[in-house]
C-alpha distance (Angstrom), angle and dihedral (degrees) to the residues before:
residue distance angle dihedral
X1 . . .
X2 3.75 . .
X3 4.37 115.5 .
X4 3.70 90.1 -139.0
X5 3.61 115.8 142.3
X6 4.09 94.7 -150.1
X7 3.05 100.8 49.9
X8 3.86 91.0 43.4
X9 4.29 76.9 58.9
X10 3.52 97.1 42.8
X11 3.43 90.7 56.7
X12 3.78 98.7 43.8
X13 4.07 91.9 52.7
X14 4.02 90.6 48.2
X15 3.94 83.8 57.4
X16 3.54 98.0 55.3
X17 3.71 89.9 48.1
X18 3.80 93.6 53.6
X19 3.91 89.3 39.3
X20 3.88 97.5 43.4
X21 3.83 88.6 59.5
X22 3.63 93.0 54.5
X23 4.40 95.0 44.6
X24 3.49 95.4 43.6
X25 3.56 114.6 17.4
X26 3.83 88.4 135.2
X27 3.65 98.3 77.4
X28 3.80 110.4 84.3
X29 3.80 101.5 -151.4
X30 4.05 91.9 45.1
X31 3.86 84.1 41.7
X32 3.76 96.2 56.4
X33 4.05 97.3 49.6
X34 3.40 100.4 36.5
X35 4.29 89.4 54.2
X36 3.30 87.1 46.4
X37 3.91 97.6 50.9
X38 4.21 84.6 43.5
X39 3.81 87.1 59.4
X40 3.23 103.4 50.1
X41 3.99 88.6 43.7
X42 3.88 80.9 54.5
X43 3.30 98.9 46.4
X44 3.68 89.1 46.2
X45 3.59 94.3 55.0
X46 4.02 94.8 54.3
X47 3.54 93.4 39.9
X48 3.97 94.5 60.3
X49 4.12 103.8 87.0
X50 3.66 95.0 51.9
X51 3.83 96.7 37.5
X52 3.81 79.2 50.4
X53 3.56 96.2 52.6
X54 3.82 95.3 45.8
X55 4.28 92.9 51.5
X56 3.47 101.8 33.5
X57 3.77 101.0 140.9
X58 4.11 99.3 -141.7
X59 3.93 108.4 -179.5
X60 3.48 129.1 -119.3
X61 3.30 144.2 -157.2
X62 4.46 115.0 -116.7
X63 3.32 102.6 -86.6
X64 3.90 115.6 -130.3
X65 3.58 102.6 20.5
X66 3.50 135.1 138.3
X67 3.69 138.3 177.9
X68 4.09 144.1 141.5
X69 3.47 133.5 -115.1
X70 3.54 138.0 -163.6
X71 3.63 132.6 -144.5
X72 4.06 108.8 -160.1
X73 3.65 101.3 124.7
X74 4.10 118.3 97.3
X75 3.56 87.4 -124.1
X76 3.92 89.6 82.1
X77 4.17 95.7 18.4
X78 3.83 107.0 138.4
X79 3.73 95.5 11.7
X80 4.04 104.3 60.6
X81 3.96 121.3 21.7
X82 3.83 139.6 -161.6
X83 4.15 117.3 -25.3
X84 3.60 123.3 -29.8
X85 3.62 120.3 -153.7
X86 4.02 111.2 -141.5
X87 3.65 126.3 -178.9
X88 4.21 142.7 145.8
X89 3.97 127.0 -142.2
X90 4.11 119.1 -125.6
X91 3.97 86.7 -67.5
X92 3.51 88.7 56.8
X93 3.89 90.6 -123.2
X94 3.91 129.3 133.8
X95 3.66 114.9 -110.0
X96 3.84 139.5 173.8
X97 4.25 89.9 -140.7
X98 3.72 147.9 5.3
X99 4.15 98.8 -62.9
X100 3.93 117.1 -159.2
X101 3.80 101.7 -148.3
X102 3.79 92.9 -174.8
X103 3.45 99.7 60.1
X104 4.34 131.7 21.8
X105 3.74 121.6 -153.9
X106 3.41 124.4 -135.3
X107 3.92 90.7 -128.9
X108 4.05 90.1 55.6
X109 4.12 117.5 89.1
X110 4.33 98.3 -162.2
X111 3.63 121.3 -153.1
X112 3.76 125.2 -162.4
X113 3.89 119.0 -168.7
X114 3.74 117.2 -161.9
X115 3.73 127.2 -157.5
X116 3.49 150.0 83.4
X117 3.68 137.4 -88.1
X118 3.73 92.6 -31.4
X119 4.07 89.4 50.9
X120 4.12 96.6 39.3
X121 4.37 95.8 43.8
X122 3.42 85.6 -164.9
X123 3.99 97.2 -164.8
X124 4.18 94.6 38.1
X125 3.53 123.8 105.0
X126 3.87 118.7 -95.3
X127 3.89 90.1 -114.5
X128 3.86 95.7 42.2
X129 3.67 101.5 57.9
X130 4.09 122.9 104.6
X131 3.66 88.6 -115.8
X132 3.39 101.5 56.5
X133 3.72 98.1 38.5
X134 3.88 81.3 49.3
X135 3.77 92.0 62.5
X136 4.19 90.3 43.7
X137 3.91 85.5 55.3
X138 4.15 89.2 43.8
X139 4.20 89.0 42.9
X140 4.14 89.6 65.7
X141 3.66 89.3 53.0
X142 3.90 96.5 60.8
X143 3.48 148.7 27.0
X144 3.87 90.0 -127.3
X145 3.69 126.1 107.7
X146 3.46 102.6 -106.2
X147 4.13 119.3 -145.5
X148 3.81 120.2 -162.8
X149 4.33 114.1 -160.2
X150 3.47 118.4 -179.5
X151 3.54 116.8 -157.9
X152 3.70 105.3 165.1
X153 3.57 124.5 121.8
X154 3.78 135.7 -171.2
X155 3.72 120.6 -88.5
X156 3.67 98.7 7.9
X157 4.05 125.2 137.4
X158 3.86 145.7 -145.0
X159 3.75 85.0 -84.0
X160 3.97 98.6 55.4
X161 3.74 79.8 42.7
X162 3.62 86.6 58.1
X163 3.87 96.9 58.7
X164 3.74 97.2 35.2
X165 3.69 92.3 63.8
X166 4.26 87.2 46.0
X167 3.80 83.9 53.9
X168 4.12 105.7 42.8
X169 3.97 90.8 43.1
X170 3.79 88.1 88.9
X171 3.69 86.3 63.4
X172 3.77 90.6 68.2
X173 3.87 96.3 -126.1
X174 4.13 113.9 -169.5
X175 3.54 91.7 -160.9
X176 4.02 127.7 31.5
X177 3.83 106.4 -178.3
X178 3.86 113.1 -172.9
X179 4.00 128.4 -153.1
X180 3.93 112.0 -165.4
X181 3.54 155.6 136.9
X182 3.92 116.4 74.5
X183 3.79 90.0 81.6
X184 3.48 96.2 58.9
X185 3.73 98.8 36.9
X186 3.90 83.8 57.3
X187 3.92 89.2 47.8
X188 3.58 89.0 54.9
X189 3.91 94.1 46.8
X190 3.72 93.8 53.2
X191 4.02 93.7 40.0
X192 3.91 90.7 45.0
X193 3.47 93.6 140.6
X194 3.27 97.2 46.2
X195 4.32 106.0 119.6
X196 3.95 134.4 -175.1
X197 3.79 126.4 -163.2
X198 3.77 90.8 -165.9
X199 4.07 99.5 19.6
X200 4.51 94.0 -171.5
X201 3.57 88.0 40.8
X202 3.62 100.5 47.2
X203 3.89 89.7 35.5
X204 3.75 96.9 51.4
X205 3.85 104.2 43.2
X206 3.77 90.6 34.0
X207 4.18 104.7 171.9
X208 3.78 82.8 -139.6
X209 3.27 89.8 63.5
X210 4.08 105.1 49.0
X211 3.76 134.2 99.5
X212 3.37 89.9 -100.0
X213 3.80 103.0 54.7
X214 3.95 89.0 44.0
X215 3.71 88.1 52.5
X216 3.76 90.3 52.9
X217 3.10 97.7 41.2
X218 3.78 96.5 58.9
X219 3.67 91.8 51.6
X220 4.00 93.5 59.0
X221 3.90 93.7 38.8
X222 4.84 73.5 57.7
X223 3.58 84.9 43.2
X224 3.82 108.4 52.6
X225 3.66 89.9 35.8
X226 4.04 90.6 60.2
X227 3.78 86.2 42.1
X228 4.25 102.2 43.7
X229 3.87 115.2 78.3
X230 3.80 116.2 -106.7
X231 3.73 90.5 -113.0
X232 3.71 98.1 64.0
X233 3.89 110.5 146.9
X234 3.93 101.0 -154.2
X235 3.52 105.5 150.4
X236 3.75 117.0 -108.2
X237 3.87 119.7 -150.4
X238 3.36 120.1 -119.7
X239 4.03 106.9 -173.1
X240 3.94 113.2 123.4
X241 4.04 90.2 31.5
X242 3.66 102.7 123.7
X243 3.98 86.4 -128.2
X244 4.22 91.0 55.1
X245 3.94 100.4 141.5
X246 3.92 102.7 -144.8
X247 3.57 105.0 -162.8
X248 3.17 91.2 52.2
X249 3.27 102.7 57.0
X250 3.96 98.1 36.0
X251 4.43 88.1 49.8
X252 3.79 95.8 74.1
X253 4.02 93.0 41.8
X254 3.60 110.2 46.5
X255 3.63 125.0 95.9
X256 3.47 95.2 43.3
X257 3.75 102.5 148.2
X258 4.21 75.5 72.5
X259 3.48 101.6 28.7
X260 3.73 102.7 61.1
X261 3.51 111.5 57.9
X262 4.20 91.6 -162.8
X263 3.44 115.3 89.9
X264 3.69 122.9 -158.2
X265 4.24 119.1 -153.2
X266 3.71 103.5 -142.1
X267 3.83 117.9 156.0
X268 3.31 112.1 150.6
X269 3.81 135.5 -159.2
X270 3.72 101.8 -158.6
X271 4.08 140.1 27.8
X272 3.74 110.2 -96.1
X273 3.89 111.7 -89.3
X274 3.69 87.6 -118.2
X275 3.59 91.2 59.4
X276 3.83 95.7 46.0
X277 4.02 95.3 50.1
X278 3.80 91.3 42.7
X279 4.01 101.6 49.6
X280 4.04 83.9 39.7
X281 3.89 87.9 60.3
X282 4.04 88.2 41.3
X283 3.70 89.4 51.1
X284 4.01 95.0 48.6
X285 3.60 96.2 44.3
X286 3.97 88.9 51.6
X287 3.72 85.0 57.7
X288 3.74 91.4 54.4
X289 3.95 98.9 50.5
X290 3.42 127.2 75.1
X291 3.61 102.9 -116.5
X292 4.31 137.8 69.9
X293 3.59 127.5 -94.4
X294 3.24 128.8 -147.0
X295 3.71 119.7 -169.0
X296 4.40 125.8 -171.3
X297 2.89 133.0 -166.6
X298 4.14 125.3 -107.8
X299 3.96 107.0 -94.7
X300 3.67 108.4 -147.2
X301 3.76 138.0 177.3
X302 4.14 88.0 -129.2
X303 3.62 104.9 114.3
X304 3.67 137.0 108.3
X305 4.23 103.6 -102.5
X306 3.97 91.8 45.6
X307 3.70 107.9 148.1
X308 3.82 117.1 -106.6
X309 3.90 92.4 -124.0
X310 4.08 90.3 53.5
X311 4.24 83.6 45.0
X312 3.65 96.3 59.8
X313 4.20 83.3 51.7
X314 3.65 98.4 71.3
X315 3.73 129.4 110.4
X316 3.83 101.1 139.6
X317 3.87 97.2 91.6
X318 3.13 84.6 119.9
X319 3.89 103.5 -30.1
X320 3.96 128.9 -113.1
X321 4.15 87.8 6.6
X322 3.80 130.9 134.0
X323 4.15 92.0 -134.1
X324 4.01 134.4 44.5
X325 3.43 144.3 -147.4
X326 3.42 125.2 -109.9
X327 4.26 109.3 -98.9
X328 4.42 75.8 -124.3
X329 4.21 84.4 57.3
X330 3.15 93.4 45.4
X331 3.93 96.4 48.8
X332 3.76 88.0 51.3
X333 3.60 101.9 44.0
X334 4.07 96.4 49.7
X335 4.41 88.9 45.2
X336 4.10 81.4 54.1
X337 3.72 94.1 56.5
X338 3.66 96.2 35.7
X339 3.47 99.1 51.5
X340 3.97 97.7 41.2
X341 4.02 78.7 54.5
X342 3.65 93.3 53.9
X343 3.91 86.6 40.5
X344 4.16 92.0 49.7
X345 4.02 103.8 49.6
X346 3.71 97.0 31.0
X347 4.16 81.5 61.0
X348 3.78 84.7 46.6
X349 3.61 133.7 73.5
X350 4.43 87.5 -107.1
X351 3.17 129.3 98.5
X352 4.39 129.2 -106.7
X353 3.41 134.0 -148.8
X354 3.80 125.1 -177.5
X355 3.57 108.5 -135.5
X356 3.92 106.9 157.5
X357 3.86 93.1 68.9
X358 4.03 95.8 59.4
X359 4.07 91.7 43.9
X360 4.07 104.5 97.6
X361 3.77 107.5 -137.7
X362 4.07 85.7 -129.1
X363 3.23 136.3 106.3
X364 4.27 83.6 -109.1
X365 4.11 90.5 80.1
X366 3.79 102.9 12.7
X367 4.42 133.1 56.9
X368 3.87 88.2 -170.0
X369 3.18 142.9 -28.0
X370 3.97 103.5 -29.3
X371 4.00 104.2 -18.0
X372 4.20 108.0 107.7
X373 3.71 125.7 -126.6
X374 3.98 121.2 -135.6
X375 4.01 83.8 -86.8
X376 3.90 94.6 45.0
X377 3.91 87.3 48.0
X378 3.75 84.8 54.9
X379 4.04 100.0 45.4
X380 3.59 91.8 42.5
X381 4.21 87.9 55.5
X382 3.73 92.7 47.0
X383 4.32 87.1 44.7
């Protein structure tokens, strides 16, 4: 589905392996190569899920950092106030206290949230995100000492969800809440053509994500970095350094339903495949662990009575793109994720909560399109 040269190659040498042993299996010295190449292809091929699941590169936030920022500029006025103090621990997570990740207490009731942007709130005061207000909310209900840890992380999808919660479950979280859905929605907007004859196969033993397409890959990242000059200006991103200047890089973006004068038709009838075989492997390892999850829904500003001041905010529709969606599009595509969500853990043995209901399409709960204000971060807590 992809128009990518190498692995249009890759694919064309593996046949001739495979189809060389069958034509001229005969002749010894072809014969011994040519099985040998078709087992490592083989092996290659059943190797790639656990491979994938031991090098999965999930980002993370700089651990031990701190540093203060101050909102003064209209850009933020009503919606952020005063300095916020943000910082990580030597995990690089967000957390309400000290948290000893050798050893639990029996006295200590842990909670994990899961997400992206929308979960980490990357330039929001410790205090003033959802997650920490959260476990504020969830201290008055017990005598337990209740730990907050914030692992989200901008940009990240159902599938880095996926191996985040197979890596914090060894912290022996009682509650894993999860925040999702915009990043993969956007994924499948900008991958719409993107189609799979056998999606879990093709997911699951992905070549792209093998031994051999890692090792390759390596050698012509070495390659093209002995072979580009030293003053090369590609852009680097910045988002998740503790130093990311917001406004700046929201200014340029926002008002894209304007701005971009291409308009995309994308109204889907179904969830990405992605999406579905991720969450399903989310959901079934929840089941497995010792510990609830609680899953909401993505809160967006897509719906019909959003204020004009929050409309001229957007930018995520889809994100860093030269065309848009249609505000319709985008109504319809975040309803068909949200409700399948709704849909998938009520059928499962997790736990829902509607969230995009009680989010005011205004500028009162939202910044943009799906990032929460200091009153957002508060509604969402109390949700």
């Amino acid at each position: 589905y992809e128009k990518d040269i190498k692995i249009l190659i890759s694919f064309i040498l593996i046949q001739i392996i495979i189809w060389w042993n069958v034509f001229f299996h005969k002749k010894k010295i072809y014969s011994i190569f040519f099985y040998n190449l078709f087992f490592i292809i083989l092996l290659n091929l059943v190797t790639t899920p656990i491979f994938h699941s031991i090098t999965f590169d999930i980002p993370q936030r700089i651990a031990n950092y701190k540093i203060t920022k101050k909102y003064s500029g209209k850009f933020f006025e009503g919606m952020f106030s005063g300095i916020h103090f943000i910082s990580s621990d030597n995990k690089g997570y967000r957390t309400n206290k000290k948290v000893n990740y050798e050893k639990k207490d029996k006295n200590i009731f842990r909670i994990i949230t899961i997400g992206a942007s929308t979960t980490e709130q990357g330039a929001t005061d410790n205090k003033k995100t959802w997650s920490n207000l959260s476990g504020k909310n969830i201290q008055k209900l017990t005598n337990k000492n209740v730990e907050v840890i914030n692992v989200g992380m901008a940009g990240l999808r159902s599938e880095h969800h996926y191996f985040t919660l197979k890596r914090i479950k060894k912290y022996e979280p009682d509650l894993v809440i999860f925040m999702m859905g915009i990043n993969d929605w956007n994924y499948h907007i900008i991958n719409s053509d993107k189609e799979y004859m056998f999606p879990k196969y093709e997911i699951k033993y992905s070549f792209k994500k093998s031994i051999i397409h890692e090792t390759f890959g390596n050698i012509n990242k070495q390659i093209y970095r002995k072979i580009i000059k030293k003053n090369d200006t590609n852009k680097i991103s910045i988002i998740g350094q503790p130093e990311f200047d917001t406004e700046a890089y929201l200014l340029p973006q926002i008002n894209s339903l304007s701005k971009r004068k291409i308009i995309k038709n994308f109204k889907p009838i179904d969830i990405s495949e992605d999406y579905k075989y991720w969450l399903s492997l989310i959901l079934e390892e929840c089941n497995n662990v010792n510990t609830n999850c609680l899953f909401l829904d993505q809160a967006t500003a897509y719906k019909k009575e959003i204020s004009e001041e929050l409309k001229k905010r957007l930018w995520m529709t889809p994100p860093n793109q030269v065309y848009t969606l249609s505000l319709e599009d985008l109504i319809i595509t975040s309803s068909i994720y949200n409700n399948w969500l709704k849909k998938k853990v009520n059928n499962s043995k997790s736990n829902f909560c509607l969230l995009s209901d009680k989010i005011d399409p205004s500028t009162n709960h939202l910044t943009d399109d799906c990032h929460f204000s200091e009153n957002g971060s508060k509604k969402v807590s109390e949700v």
